[in-house]
N, C-alpha and C positions, 0 to 999 in steps of 0.2 A: 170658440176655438176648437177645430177639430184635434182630436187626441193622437190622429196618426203622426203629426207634425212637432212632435214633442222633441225632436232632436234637434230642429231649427231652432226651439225656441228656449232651450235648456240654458240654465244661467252658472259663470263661474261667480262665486263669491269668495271676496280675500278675507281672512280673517282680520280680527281686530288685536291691536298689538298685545290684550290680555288673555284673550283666547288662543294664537300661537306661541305664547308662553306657556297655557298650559296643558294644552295637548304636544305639542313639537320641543319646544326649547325646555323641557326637566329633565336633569339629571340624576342620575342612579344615584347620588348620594343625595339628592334632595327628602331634605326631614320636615319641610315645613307643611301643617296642614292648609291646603288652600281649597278648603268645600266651601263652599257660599251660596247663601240661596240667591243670590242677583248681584247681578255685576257693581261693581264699582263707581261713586261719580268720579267727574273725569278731575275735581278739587280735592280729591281725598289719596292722600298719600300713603299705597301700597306697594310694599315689595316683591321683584321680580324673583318669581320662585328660584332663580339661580344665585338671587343673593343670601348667602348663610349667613345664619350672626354669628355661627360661632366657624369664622373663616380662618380661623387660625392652625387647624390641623394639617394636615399633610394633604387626607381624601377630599378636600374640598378647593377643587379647580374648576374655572367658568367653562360650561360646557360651549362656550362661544370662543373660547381660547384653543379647547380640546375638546372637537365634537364625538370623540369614539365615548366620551362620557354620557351622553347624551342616551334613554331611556330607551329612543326608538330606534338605535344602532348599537342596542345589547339585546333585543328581544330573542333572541336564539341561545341566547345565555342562559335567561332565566331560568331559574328550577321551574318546574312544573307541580302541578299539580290538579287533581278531577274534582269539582265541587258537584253536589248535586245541582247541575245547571244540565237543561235542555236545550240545545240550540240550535239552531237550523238556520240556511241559507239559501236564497229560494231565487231562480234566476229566472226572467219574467219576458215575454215578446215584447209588451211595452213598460212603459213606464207607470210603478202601481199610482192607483188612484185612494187615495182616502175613502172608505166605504163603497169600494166596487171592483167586482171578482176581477181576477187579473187570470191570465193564461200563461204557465210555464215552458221558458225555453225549451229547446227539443237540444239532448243532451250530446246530442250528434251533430249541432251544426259548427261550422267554422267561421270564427270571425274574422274580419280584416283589419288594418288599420284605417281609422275614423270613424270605425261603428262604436255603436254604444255598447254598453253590457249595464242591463239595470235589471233591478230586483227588491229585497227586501232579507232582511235580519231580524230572526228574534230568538229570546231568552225568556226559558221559564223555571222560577225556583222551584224544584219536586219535593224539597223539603218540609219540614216542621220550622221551618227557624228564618227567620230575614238573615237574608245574605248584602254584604256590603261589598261595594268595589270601588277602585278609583280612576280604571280608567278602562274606555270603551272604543275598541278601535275599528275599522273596516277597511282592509283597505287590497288596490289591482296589486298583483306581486307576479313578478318572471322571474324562475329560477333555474339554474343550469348545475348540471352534477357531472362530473369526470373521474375515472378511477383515478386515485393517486399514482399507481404504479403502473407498471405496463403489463403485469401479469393478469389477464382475463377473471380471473378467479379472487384475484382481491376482493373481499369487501369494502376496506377503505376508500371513502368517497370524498374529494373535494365538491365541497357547494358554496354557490354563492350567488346572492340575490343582486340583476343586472340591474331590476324594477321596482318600484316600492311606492306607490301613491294613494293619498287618503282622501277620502270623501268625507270633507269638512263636516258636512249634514248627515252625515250617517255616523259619525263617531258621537260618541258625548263630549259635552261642553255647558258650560253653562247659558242657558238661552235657545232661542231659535232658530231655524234656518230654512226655509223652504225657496229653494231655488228652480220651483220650478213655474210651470204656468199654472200649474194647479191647486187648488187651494187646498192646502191641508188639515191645516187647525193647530192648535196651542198643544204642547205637551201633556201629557197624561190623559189626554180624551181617547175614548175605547171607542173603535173600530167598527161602526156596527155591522161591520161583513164579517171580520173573525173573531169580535170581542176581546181583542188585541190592547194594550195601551199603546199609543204611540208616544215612545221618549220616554223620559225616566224622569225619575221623582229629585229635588236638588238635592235634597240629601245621601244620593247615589243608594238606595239600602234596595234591594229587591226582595220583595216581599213572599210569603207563599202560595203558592199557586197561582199568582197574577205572572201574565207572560206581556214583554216588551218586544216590541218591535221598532225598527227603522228602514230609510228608506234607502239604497244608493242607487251609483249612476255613474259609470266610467265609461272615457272618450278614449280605446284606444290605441297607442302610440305609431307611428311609422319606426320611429327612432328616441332613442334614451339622451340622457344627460351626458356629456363629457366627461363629466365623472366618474364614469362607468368604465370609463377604458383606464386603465394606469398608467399608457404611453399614449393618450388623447389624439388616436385613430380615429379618425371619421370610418371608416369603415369600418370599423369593430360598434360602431351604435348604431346601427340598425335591430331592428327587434328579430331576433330570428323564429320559422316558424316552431310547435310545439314536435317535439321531437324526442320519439323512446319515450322510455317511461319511467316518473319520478320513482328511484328505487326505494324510498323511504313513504311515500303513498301510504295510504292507510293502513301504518303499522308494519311496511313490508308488504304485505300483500298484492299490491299492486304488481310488485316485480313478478308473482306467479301468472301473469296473465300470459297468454295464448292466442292468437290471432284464429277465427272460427271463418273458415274459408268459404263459407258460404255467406258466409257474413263479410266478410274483407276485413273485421276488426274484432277486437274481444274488450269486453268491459266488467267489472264489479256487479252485482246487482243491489248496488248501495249509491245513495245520490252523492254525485260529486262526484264519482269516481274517474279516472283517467281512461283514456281508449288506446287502448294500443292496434296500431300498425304493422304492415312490414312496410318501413321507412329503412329499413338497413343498419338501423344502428349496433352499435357496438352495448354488450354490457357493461352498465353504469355511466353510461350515457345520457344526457337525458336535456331538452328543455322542456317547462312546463309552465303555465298560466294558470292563474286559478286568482278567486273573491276570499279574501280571509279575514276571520271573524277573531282577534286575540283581548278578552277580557283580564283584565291586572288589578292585580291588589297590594295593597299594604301592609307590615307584619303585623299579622293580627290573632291573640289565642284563640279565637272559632275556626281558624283555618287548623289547629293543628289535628285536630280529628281526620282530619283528608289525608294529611300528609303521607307521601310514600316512604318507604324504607329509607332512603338516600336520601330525606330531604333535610334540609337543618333550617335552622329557624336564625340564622345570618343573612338577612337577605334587607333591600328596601324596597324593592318590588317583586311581585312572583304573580304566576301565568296561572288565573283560576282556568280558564278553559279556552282554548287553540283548536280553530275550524277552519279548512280550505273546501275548496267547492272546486275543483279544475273544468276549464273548458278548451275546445281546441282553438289553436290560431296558428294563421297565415300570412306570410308577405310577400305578394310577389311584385312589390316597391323598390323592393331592392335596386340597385343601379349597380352597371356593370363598371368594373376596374381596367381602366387604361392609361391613368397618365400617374401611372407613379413607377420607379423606380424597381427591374426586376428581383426577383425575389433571390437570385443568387448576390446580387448587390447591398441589398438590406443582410445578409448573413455576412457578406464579406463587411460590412460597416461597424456589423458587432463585434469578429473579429480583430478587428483595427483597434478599435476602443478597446480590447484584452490585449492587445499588443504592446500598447502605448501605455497601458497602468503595469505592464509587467515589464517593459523597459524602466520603468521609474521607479518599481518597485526593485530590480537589480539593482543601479545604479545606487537608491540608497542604501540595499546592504555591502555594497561595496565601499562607502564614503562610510559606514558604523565600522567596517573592518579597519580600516586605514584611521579612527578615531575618533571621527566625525561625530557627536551622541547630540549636540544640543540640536532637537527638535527643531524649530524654527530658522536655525541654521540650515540645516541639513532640508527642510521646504522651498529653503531663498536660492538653495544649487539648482535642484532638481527644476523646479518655475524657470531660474535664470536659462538651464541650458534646455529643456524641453516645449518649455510652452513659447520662447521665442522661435526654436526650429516649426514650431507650428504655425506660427502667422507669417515666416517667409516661405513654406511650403506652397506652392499655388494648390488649388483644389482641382483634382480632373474630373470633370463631367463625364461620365458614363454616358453615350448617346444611348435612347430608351429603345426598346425593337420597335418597328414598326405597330399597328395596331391588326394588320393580316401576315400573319408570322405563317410560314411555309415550312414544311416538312419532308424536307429531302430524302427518297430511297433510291436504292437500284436494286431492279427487275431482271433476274437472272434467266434461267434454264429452267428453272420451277417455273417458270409464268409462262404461262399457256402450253406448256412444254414444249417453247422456243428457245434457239440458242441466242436471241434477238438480246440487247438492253435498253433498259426502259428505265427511264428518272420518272418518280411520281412528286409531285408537290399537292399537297392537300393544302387548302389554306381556311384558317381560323380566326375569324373575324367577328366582329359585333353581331354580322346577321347568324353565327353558329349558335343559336339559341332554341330549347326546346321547352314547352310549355311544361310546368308543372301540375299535374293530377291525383286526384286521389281512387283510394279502391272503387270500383263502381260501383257494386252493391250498397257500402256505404253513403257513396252520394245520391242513390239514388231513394235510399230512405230518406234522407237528412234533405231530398229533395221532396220529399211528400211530407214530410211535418212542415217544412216550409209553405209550401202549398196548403195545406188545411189549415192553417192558421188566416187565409184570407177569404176563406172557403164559407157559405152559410152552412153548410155542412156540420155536425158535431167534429170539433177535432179530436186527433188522435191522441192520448195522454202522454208525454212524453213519457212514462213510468212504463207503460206497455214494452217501449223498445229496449231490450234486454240482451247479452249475450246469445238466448235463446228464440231472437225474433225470426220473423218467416217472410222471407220478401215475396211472398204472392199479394202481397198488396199493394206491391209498388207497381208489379206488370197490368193491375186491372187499368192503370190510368195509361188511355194511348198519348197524352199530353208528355209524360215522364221522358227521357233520352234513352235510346238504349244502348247506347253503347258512349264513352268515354268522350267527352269534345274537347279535345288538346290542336293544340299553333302548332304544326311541326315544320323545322326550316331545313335546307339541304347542304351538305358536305360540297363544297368547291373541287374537282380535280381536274387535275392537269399532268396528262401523258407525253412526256417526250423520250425522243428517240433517232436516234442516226442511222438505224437500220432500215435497211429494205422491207423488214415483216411488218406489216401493217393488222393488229386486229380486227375484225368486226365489230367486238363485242367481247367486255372482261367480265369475271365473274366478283363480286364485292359483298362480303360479309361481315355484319355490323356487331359492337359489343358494347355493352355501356359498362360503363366502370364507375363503382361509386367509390369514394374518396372522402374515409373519415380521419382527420388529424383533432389531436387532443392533446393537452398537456396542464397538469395543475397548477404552474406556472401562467403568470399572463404570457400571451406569444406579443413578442415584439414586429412581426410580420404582418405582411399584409396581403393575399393570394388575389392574383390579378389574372385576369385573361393573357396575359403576353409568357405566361410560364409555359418553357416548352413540355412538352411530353414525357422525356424523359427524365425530369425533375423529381416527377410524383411516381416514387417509384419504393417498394421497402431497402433496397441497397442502397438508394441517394439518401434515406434517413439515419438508414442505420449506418453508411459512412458517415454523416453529419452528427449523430448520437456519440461516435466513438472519439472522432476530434474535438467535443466541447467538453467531453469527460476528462481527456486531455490536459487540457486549459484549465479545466475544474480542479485538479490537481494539480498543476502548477502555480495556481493563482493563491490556492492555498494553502501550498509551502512557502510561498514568499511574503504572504504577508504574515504566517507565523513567524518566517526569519527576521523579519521586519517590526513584527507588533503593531502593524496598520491592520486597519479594516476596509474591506472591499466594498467601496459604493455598491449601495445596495440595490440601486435600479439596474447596475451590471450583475448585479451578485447574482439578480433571478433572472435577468437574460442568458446567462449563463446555464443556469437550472433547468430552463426552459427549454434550451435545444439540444441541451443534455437529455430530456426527460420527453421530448419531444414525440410521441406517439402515429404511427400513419400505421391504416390497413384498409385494402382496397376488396372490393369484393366485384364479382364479373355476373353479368346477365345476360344470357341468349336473350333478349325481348326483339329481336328484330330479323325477319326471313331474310334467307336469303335471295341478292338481285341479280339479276345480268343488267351492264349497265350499256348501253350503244355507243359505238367511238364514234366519229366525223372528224377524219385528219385534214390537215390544214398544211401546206406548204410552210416551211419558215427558212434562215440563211445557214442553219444547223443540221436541217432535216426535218421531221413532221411533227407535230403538237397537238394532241385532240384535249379539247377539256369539255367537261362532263359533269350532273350536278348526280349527288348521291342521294336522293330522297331519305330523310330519317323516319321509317316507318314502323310504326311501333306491331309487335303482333296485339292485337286485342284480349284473344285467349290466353298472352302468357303472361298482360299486364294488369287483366283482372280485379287481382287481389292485392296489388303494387300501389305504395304510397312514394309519386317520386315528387319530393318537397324539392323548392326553391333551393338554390344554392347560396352559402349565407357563411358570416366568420364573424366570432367573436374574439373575445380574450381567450378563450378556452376552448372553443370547440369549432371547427372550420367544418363545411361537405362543401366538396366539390365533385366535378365529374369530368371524365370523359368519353371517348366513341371511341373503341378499336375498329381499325379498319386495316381488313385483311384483304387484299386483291389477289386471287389465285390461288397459292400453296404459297405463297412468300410469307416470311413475319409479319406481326401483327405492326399497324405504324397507331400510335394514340395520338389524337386531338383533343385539346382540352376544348368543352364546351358548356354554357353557363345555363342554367335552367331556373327559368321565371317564373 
């Protein structure tokens, strides 16, 4: 079997119902020791580590009742703490082989969805003294960070991980796993490429100076679990691509980085590090992908010599040592939004639902005024006279706009300096789409490690490409692109007019507009291609910011007068577009055109329509990262074109970039 073929032939294996108990299903309160040198027969009666014997306390609830108990959805909790542990994460072109050198990604290229990302993980104790652990984890992680506030300068960061997936075979467990084609061997056999063990000894203990290693392998994603959205938006799970840079990165550090413009990006000169762009984003902003290595333990007095200042020795689990490795990713999978409902209709529907729990909330303090106190009494009113006006309400359908939404102006005295008028319609449509690219310099590296890795050639170390790299090596190959290769599609217009002045020829100058919305809150919204222009604007937010502040404050004086509490999936809808963040930033990237008319007779008078080429300057886009357009729970980019014709105001189209 050839080895390039390793991604067709890669296997899922499910775990066994004693092995996802106890990697997945333990909980933080789990006391019971379950190290074992070999599994269980399937005649012998063991208990599932969620069963306690002594279940009779308060802290002891089935993590299958209430999974926020659960080990692997408190890992950010844990205290921490540094053991002498050496660890490294090593990302590989293909898939390592047992006893035979393997070649390391190139820390610059960018993945898709349904590529692989494989590699390998290992641990060495630098110690005098065996180290124990209980649990060995590896796993793909997407994480997204937004300031909390709207002041630039906050440090306060909302985070939250959208992704979280484990490679069964690369965690510890008790037993084997080799899912792949290649044969690897039995646990604790040494490597004779790096004298490595592979796997760990069953009684979890790492010894001194012996280093362990394993192997992973992740497939991934286009799109996340529904679980991931809080109002289960299909368009909020799509993977978005990596974007800004995680501000909590190696210690903080990462946030100091700098885009090196002959470089088009700036990086750590430490593996794993993130690469920052000019992608446009905002501070503390951020998506990011990364391989992570989280080793745990159980309370134990050899760990207390580690301990840091703030650590107390209360705990059931704790974090001997925490590794990410980031790499970039891309999607330009995404699909474009047409058939939902526009985006002033989804705010007017939130407000409706504030309307109707603040009618119901007057009403009952007005039935508490007049006497009314028994609860249940004062439910069977409000139900009786509310929720019946609701099922003889008919529901009105909002017809949805078209899917080529037009953009009405008139062309004054300013235009061409005619006293003529002139209606322009620009129209914005499925085909208003502009390819997504990255810095050139940068691809054009990430295009020669690609390349020499198929090369007889010696490759190039990834380790070499640094902050401090020299692209004269990318120009000696005439094979390389020299210049950006982007899809670029064109602006629709359409000139009418009842006058007698006929142009030749207008003049038409382009803008792009990038479009970043945030908010710490889930957004209950969903940004579609049919939102006009003047939606996306800082006055349409920040009048939308001040009305739901509004509300925000009416909703909770009344339910203080009341002593109700406010559904909580309204409570943070509320929040959300209260707290609702937009800032747009503008880009000369594109010359300007003279565009040619050819009028046309019509029963009104004359109509030239015209395509606006969207052409990018090369020289201004350079060093420009213009990612996909993408929305989650928390972080939206969108974009548009201003288009200016003449000395008139500018007219915006929104447009979706793949």
């Amino acid at each position: 079997m050839e080895n390039d073929n390793e991604n067709d032939f890669y296997e899922d294996v499910l775990p066994s119902f004693e092995m996802h108990n106890f990697m997945f299903n333990r909980s933080i309160y789990d006391t019971e020791d379950i190290r074992q040198s070999s599994l269980p027969q399937y005649d012998e009666l063991r208990s599932c580590p969620n069963a306690q014997a002594a279940a009779t306390t308060e802290e002891q609830f089935s993590p299958l009742e209430r999974p926020e108990l659960l080990v692997l959805n408190n890992l950010e909790s844990l205290q921490t703490i540094s053991l002498p542990l050496k660890v490294s994460i090593t990302m590989t072109k293909k898939f390592p082989v047992f006893g035979q050198p393997y070649e390391e990604e190139s820390p610059l290229r960018c993945f898709q969805p349904g590529e692989m990302v494989m590699g390998w993980v290992s641990v060495e104790n630098t110690s005098q003294e065996p180290i124990p652990f209980e649990m060995f984890l590896v796993s793909l992680e997407g994480n997204i960070t937004v300031p909390i506030s709207g002041d630039r300068t906050s440090a306060k960061l909302h985070q939250r991980t959208f992704l979280r997936t484990y490679d069964i075979s690369a965690c510890y467990h008790h037993g084997s796993i080799n899912p792949t084609p290649f044969v690897i061997s039995r646990c604790m056999m040494v490597d004779p490429f790096d004298h490595a063990n592979f796997g760990f000894p069953p009684d979890q203990m790492l010894l001194p100076g012996v280093t362990h290693k394993k192997f992973f392998a992740f497939r991934l994603p286009n799109h996340v679990l529904d679980t991931a959205c809080d109002h289960e938006l299909v368009e909020h799970l799509y993977c978005p691509p990596t974007y800004g840079v995680d501000p909590v990165a190696h210690g903080g550090k990462a946030l100091e980085l700098r885009v090196n413009e002959a470089l088009g990006y700036g990086r750590l000169d430490a593996k794993g590090s993130p690469i920052v762009t000019n992608d446009s984003n905002d501070r503390g902003q951020s998506v990011s992908y990364s391989i992570n290595l989280r080793i745990l333990g159980r309370p134990l007095d050899s760990y207390k010599k580690f301990y840091k200042q703030d650590t107390t020795h209360d705990y059931k689990f704790i974090v001997l040592k925490d590794m990410s490795h980031q790499f970039r990713f891309t999607n330009r999978e995404i699909p474009e939004v047409y058939d939902i409902s526009s985006l002033q209709s989804q705010v007017e529907k939130v407000e409706s639902e504030i309307n109707d729990l603040m009618a119901k909330l007057e009403e009952r303090g007005r039935l508490i005024e007049i006497g009314v106190t028994d609860p249940k009494e004062l439910d069977r009113i409000i139900a009786d006279k509310y929720d019946a006006k609701k099922t003889i309400e008919p529901a009105i359908n909002q017809p949805l706009p078209p899917p080529s939404a037009a953009h009405k102006v008139k062309l004054g005295k300013r235009f061409l300096k005619s006293d003529a008028d002139f209606e322009v319609l620009i129209g914005s449509d499925p085909t208003t789409t502009v390819s997504s690219f990255g810095p050139e310099p940068l691809e054009r590296i990430a295009l020669l490690h690609s390349k020499s890795s198929t090369s007889s050639k010696a490759s190039v170390s990834s380790r070499q490409v640094s902050r401090n790299s020299s692209l004269f090596d990318a120009t000696s190959d005439p094979t390389l692109p020299t210049e950006v290769d982007s899809e670029l599609h064109n602006l629709s217009i359409s000139l009418r007019t009842s006058e007698g002045y006929l142009p030749h020829n207008v003049s038409v100058k382009l803008t792009l507009k990038v479009i970043n919305i945030h908010s710490s809150y889930a957004i209950p919204l969903v940004f579609n291609q049919n939102v006009p222009g003047d939606f996306y604007s800082p006055q349409a937010f920040l009048k939308m910011n001040r009305k739901f502040e509004h509300y925000l404050q009416q909703l909770r004086d009344l339910a203080s007068k009341t002593d109700q509490r406010v559904p909580k999936r309204l409570y943070e809808n509320l929040l959300c577009l209260n707290g609702l963040r937009y800032r747009e930033k503008n880009y000369e990237f594109f010359e300007k055109q003279q565009i040619q008319l050819e009028w046309n007779k019509t029963d009104s008078g004359h109509e030239a329509i015209a395509q606006i080429p969207v052409l990018f300057s090369k020289d201004k886009v350079r060093t420009y990262n213009l990612l996909p357009s993408f929305q989650n729970c928390y972080l939206v980019r969108q974009y548009m074109i201003g288009v200016k014709i003449g000395n008139n105001e500018t007219i915006n189209v929104p447009i979706r970039v793949t």
